[in-house]
matplotlib code that plots the C-alpha trace (Angstrom):
import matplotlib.pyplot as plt

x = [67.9, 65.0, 62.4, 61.4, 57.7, 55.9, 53.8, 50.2, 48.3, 45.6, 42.8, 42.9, 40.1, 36.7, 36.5, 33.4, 33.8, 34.3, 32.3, 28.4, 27.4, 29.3, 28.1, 24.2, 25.0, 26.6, 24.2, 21.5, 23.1, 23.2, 19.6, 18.2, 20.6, 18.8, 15.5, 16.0, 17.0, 14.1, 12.0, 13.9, 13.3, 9.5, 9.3, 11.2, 8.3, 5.6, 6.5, 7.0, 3.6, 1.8, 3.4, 3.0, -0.6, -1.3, 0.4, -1.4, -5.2, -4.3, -3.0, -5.7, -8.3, -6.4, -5.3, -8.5, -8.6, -6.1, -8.5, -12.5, -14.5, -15.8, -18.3, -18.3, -21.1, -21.9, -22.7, -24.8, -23.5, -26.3, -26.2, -29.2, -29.3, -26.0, -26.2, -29.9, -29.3, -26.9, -24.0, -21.5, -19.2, -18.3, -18.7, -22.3, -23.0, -25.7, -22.9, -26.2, -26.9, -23.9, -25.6, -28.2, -26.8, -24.7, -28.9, -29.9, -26.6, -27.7, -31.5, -29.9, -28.7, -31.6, -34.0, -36.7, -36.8, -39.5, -41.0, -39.6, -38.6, -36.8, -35.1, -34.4, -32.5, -30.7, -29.1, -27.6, -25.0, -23.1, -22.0, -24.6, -21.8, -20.5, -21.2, -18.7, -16.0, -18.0, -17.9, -14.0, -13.7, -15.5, -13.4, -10.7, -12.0, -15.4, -15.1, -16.9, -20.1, -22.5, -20.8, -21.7, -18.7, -17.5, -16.2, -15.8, -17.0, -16.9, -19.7, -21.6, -20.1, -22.6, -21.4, -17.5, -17.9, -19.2, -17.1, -13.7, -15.4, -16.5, -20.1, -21.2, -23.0, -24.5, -25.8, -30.5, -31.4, -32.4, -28.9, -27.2, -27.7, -27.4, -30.6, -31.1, -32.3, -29.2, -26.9, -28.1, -28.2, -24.5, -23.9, -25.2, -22.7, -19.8, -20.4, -20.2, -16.8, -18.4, -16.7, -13.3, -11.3, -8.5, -6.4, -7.9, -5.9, -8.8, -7.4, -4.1, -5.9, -9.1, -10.1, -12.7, -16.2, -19.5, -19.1, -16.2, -15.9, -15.2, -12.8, -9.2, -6.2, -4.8, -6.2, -4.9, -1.6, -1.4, -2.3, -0.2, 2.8, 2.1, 1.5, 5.0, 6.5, 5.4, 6.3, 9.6, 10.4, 9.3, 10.5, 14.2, 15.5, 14.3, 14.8, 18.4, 19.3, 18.0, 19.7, 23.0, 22.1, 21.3, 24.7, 27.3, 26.3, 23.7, 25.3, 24.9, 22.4, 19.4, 17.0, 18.6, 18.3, 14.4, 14.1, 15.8, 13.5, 9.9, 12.2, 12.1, 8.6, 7.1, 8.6, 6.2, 3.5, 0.3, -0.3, -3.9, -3.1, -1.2, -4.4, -5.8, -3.4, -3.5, -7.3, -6.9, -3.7, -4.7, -7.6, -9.5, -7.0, -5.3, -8.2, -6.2, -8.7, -9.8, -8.4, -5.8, -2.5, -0.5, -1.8, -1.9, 1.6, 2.3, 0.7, 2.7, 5.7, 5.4, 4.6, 8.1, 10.0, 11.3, 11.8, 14.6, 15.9, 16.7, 18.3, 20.3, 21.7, 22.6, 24.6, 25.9, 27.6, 28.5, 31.5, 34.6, 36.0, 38.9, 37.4, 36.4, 39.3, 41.4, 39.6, 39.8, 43.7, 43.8, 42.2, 38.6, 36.0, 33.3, 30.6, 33.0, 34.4, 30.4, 29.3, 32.0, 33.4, 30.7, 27.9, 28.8, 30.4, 26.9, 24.2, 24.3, 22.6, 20.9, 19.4, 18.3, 16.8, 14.7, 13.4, 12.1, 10.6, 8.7, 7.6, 6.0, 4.2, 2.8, 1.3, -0.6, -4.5, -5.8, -4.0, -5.2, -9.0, -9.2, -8.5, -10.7, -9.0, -11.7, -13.5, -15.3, -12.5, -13.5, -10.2, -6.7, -5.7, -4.2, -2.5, -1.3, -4.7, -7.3, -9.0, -7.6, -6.9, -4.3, -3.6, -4.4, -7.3, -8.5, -8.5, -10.3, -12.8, -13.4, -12.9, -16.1, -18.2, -20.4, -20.3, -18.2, -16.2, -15.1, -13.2, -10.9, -10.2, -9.3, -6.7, -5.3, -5.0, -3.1, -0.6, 0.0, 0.8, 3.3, 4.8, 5.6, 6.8, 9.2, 10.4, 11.1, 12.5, 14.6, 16.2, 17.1, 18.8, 20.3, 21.9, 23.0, 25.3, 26.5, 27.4, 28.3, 31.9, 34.2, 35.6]
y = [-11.1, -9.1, -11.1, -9.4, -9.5, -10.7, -8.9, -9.3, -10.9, -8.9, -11.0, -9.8, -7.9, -9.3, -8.3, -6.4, -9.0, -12.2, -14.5, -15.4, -11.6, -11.3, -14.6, -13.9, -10.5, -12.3, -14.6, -11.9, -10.2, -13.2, -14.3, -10.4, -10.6, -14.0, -12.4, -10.0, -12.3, -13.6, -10.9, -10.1, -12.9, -13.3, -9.7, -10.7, -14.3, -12.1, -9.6, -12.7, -14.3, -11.0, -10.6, -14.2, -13.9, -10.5, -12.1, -15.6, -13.3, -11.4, -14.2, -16.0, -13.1, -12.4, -14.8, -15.4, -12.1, -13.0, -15.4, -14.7, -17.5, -17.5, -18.9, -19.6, -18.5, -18.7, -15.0, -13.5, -10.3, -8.7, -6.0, -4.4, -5.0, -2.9, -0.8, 0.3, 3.0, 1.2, 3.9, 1.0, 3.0, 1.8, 4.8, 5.1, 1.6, 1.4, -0.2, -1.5, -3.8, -5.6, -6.7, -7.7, -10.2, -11.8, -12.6, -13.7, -16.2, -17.3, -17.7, -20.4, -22.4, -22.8, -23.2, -24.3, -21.0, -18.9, -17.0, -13.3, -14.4, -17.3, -14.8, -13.2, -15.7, -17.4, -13.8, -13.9, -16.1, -14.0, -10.5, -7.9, -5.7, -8.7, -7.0, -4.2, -7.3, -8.0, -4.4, -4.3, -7.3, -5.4, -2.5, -4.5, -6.7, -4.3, -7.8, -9.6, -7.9, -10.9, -13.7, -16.1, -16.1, -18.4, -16.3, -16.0, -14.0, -13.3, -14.9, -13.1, -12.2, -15.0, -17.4, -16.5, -16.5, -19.7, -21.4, -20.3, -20.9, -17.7, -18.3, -22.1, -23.1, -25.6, -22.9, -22.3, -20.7, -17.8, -17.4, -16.8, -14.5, -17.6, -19.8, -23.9, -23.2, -20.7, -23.7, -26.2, -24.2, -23.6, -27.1, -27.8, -25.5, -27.0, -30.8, -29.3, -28.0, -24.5, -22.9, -22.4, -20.1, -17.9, -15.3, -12.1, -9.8, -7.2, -6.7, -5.3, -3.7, -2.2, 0.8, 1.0, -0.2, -0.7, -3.9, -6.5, -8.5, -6.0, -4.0, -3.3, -1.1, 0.6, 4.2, 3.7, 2.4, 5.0, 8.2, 6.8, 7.0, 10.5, 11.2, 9.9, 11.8, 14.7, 14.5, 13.6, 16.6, 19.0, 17.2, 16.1, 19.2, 21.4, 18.8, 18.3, 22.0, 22.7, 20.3, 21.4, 25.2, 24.5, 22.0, 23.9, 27.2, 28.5, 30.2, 28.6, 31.2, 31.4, 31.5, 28.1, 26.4, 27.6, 26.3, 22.9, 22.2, 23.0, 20.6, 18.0, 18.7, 18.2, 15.2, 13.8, 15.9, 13.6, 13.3, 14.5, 18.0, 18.1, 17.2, 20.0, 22.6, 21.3, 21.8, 25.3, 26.4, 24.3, 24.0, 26.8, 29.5, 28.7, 26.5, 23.8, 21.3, 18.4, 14.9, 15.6, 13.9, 17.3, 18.9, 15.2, 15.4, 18.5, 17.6, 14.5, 16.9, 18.8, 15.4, 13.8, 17.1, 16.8, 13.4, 14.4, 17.0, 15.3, 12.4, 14.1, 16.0, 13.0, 12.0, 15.1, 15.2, 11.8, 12.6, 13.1, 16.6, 15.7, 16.0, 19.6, 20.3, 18.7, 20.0, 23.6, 23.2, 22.4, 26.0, 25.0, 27.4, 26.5, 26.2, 23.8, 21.7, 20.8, 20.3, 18.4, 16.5, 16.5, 16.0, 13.5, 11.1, 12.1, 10.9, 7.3, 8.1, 11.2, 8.5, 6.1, 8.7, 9.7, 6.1, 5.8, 8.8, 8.4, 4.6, 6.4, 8.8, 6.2, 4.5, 7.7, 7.7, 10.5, 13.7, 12.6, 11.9, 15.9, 17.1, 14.7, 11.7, 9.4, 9.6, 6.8, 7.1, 4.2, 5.1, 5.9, 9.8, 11.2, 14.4, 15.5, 17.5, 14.4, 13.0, 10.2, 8.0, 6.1, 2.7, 3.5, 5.2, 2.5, 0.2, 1.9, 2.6, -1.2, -1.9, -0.2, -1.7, -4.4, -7.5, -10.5, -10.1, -6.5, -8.4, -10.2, -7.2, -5.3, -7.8, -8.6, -4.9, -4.7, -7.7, -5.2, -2.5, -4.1, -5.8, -2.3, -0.9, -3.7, -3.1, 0.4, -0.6, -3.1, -0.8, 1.6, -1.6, -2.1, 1.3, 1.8, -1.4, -0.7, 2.5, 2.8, 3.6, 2.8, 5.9]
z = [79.4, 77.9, 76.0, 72.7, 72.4, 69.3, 67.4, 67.8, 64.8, 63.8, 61.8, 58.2, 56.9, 55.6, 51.7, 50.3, 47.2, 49.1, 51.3, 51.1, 51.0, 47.6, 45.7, 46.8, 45.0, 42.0, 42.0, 41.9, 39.2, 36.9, 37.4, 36.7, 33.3, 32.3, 33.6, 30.7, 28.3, 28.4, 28.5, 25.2, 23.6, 24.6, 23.1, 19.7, 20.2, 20.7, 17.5, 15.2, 16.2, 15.6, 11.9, 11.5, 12.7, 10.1, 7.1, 7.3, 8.0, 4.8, 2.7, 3.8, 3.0, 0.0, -2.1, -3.1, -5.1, -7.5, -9.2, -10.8, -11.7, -15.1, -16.7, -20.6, -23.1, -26.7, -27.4, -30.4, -31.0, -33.0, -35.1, -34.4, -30.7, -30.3, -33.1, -33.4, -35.6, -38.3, -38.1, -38.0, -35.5, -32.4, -30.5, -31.0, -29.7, -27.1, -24.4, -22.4, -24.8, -24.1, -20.9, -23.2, -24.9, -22.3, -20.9, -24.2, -24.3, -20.3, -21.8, -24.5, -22.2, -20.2, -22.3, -20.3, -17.8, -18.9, -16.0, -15.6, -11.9, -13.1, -15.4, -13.5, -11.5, -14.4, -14.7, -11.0, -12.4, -14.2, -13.1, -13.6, -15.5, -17.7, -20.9, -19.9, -20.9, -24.0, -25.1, -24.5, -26.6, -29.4, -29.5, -30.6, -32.8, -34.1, -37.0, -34.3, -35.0, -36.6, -35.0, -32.3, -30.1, -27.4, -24.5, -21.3, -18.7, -15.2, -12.7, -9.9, -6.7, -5.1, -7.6, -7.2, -3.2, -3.2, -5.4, -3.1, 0.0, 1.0, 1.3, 2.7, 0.2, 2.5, 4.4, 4.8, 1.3, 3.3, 4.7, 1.5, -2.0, -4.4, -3.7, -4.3, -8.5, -9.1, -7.5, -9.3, -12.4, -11.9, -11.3, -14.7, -16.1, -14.1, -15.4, -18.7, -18.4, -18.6, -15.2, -14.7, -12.5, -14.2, -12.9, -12.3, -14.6, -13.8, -10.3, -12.0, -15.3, -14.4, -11.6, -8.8, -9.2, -7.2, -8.4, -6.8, -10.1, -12.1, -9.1, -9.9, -8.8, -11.9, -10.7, -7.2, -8.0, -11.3, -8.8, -6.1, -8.4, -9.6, -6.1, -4.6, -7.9, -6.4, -3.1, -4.0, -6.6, -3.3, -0.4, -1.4, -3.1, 0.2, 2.4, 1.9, 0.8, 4.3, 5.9, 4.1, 4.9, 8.9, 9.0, 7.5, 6.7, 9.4, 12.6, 15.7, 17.4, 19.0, 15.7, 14.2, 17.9, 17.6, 13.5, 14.7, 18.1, 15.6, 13.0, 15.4, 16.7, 12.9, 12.5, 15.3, 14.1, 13.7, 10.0, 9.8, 11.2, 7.4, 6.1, 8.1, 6.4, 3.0, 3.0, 4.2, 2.2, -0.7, -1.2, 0.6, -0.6, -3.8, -5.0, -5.7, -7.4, -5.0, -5.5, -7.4, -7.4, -7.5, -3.7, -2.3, -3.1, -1.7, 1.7, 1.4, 0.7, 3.9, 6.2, 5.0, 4.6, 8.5, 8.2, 5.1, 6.9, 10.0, 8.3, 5.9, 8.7, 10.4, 7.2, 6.7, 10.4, 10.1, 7.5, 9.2, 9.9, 8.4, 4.9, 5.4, 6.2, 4.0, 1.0, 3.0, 3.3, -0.4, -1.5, -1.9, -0.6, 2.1, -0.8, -2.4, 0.1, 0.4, -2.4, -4.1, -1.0, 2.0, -0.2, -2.3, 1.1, 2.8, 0.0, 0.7, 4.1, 2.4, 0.3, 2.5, 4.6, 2.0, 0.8, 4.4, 4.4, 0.8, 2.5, 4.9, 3.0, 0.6, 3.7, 5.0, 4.3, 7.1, 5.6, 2.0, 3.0, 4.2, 0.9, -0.6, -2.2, -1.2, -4.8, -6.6, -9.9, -12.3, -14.6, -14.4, -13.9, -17.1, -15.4, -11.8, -11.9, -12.6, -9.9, -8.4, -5.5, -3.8, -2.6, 0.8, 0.6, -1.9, 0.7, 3.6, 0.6, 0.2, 3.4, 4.4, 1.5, 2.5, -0.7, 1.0, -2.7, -1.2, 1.9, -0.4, -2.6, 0.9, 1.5, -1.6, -1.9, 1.5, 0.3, -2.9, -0.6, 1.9, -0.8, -2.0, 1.0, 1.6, -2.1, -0.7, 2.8, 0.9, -1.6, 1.3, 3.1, -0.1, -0.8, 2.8, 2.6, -1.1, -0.2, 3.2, 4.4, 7.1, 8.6]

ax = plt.figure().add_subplot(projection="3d")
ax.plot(x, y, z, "-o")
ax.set_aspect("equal")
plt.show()
């Protein structure tokens, strides 16, 4: 009888995804995903303490600026000292003699200074351009003239530095502007109830001066908006009929691949080369005038204009085909079917686009310093042709000035700005969620 043979058994194969080989390789693979966990959240760490680190210097720096100390006076305002020749109008005033005064108030109340140095000392307390708030006080009450008035008036940088801290007052006499007489001479004031520190409406109401006191940024902030105005009448309208033009209309060729790659390449254009050409196109050939509001917004114009383009035509090609051609099957032309359909769908994003892209034009100080927006303008621009400046270059301008009081203002100046670019970052947030749709 024939024996039947069994089959042979064959050991089963070893799996790729099995046995130690596989679990070091899992194991390997989970460790390098927790290895870049972490990396991303020490980067997310290390961004936070850096912004924490910038806004606690400013607001440090900063704060400060919002308040002037003040010091009270009882001011003459003579007749004759002011108005020497008796015309009895205002405009005619000798405005130095405001100063005046506001020394012969200083002179009261220490009555026993007598040498010209210690004069000359005594007047170190209060700002050397104090009168400049007398005379404003005057123009709007001209009644005052004859009267001995109590008001207040802002101190000297020295003073005002060491009262917040700025300037150690404990510091060698040598080591600091306000010596041991001018100290104790303010300290006299200060037992009488004669210093106080009030908010420093001057920072909001006045424009640049030589002197930090007396430092404010109305003309920035006014030639900043007629600036932005500007830019925005010539960037959006071109911007997004461009956009429009190169999305929906423009054949795809060689020419529009060519405008759309130096599209691209503008947008990462460094600023100051706009600088470069609005001094030579500008200024150079059309003779533009310099400072001016209206060219600084057309350099701004042409820095921002790629920026529009490329978003709008991101918004644009984010609508769904299926409008197009719905509005198409329903008789509308191609003009229409854009304008009344795509458009409309697309200007949410156009929008938000174009708030980003005006946030970062107000930021930009190197293309404006080329055509010469770095002047010393002590009042607010009255047309798009006035000299002017804008809050950017208003800060490297103080920034590079020297008086301790200057730091503060350079700060305080920077919190103003950010706080308006986040206003602008915000609104864009703001519009993209309110109007954003779910295809």
């Amino acid at each position: 009888m024939t024996e039947i043979a069994e089959p042979m058994q064959t050991a089963a194969p070893v799996s790729l995804h099995t046995g130690n080989a596989a679990t070091k390789r899992l194991k390997a693979r989970y460790a390098a995903e927790r290895r870049f966990r972490l990396y991303g959240i020490l980067a997310i760490v290390f961004a936070c303490s850096m912004l924490v680190i910038l806004l606690s210097t400013l607001l440090k720096e900063g704060t400060s600026a919002f308040f002037q100390t003040e010091v009270k006076l009882a001011v003459t305002i003579d007749a004759g000292t002011i108005d020497p020749q008796g015309t009895g109008n205002p405009a005619e005033w000798d405005r130095g003699a405001f100063q005046t005064l506001v020394s012969d108030a200083l002179y009261k109340e220490f009555p026993e200074v007598t040498g010209r140095l210690e004069k000359r000392d005594v007047r170190g307390l209060i700002s050397p351009v104090a009168g400049v708030r007398l005379g404003q006080m005057l123009d709007k009450d001209p009644s005052l003239v004859g009267q001995t008035i109590e008001v207040w008036l802002p101190a000297s940088d020295g003073i005002n530095q060491i009262v917040k801290g700025g300037i150690d007052r404990d510091l060698p006499e040598l080591q600091r502007p306000i010596n041991d007489q001018q100290l104790a001479w303010f300290d006299s004031l200060e037992q009488r109830g004669d210093v106080r520190s009030a908010f420093n409406t001057t920072f909001f109401t006045a424009s640049d001066s030589n002197y930090p006191e007396l430092a404010g940024l109305l003309g920035a902030a006014v030639g900043t908006l007629l600036t932005m105005l500007v830019t925005l009448a010539i960037s959006l309208p071109i911007g997004v009929a461009a956009a429009v033009y190169l999305e929906e209309f423009a054949p795809k060729n060689r020419f529009t691949e060519i405008i759309e790659v130096n599209i691209n390449n503008l947008a990462a254009v460094p600023s100051i080369v706009f600088g470069l050409l609005g001094l030579a196109v500008f200024l150079n050939f059309f003779g533009m005038p310099r400072s001016a509001p209206l060219v600084g917004g057309l350099v701004l114009g042409l820095l921002v204009l790629p920026t529009i383009i490329i978003a709008s035509r991101a918004a644009l090609k984010a609508v769904p085909p299926s409008i197009r051609e719905a509005a198409l099957g329903m008789g509308a032309s191609k003009l229409q079917a854009v304008m009344h359909h795509v458009l409309p769908l697309a200007m949410p994003g156009i929008m938000t686009g174009t708030i980003i892209g005006m946030a970062h034009a107000v930021g930009e100080t190197a293309p404006l310093l080329m055509i010469g927006m770095n002047a010393f303008v002590t009042s607010a621009p009255d047309s798009l042709l006035a000299s002017s400046s804008v809050l950017p270059v208003q800060i490297f301008i103080w920034a590079d000035k020297p008086e301790r009081g200057f730091v503060e203002l350079t700060s305080a100046a920077i919190l103003v700005l950010l706080a308006f670019l986040i206003l602008m970052n915000g609104a864009a947030i703001w519009l993209r969620k309110k109007f954003e749709r779910r295809w």
